[in-house]
N, C-alpha and C positions, 0 to 999 in steps of 0.2 A: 204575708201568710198569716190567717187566722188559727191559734190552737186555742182549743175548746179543753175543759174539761172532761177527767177520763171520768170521772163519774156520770158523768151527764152522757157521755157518748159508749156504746158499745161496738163500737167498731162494724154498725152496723154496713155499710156502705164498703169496707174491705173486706170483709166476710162474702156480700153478696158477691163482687169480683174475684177472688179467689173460686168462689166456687164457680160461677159461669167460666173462669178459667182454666178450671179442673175437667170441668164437662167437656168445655169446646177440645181440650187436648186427648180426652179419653173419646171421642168422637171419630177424632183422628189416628187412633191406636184402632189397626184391625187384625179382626182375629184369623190368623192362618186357616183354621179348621171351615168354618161357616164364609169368611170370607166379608163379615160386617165386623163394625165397629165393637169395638167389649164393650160388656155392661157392665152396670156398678156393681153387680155381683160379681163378674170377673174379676174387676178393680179391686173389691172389695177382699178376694183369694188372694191377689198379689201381694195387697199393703197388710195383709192379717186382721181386716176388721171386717164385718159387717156389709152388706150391702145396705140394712135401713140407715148404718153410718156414710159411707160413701153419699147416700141421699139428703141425707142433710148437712153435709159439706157441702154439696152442690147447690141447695137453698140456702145453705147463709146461716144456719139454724144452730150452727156449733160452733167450738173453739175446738179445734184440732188438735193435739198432743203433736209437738216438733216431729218426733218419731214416727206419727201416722205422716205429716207430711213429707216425712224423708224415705217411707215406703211408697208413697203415689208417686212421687216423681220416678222414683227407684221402677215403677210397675208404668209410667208410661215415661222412659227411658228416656228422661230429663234429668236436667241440673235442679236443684231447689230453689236457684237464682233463676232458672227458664220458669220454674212453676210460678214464682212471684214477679214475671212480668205482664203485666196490667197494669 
C-alpha cells in the first residue's frame, strides 16, 4: 500500500466516488408524487442545503461538513456506512 502525502493529495479520487455514489443512490430514490427519481434540489430540502451544494458533491468539487453527509444519507434512507461504500 502506497500513502502519499496529504499535502500533495486532495482527496481528489474519493471525492470524485463519493459523489458518483451519492448520485447513483439518489437516482435510485423515487419520488412518490412524479413517480421519477429526486433531484438534487429534492436532495438538497431533505439534507438542508442547496441544490448548487448537492451539485458539487456530486462533481467531487467539495468537502462536505459530516452533518451534511449524515443528512443525505438520512434523505436517501441509508446508513452513513452504506453512503461510503465505494
Amino acid at each position: 500500500m502506497k500513502f502519499t502525502s496529504m499535502n500533495n493529495d486532495n482527496f481528489t479520487l474519493e471525492k470524485n466516488a463519493l459523489g458518483t455514489r451519492i448520485q447513483e443512490l439518489r437516482q435510485k430514490v423515487i419520488n412518490p408524487i412524479n413517480k421519477k427519481p429526486i433531484s438534487q434540489e429534492e436532495l438538497g430540502l431533505i439534507a438542508n442545503v442547496t441544490k448548487k451544494t448537492i451539485g458539487e458533491i456530486e462533481r467531487g468539487e467539495t468537502n462536505p461538513k459530516f452533518e451534511t453527509l449524515l443528512m443525505i444519507s438520512k434523505g436517501l434512507n441509508i446508513t452513513i456506512k452504506e453512503l461510503f461504500n465505494f
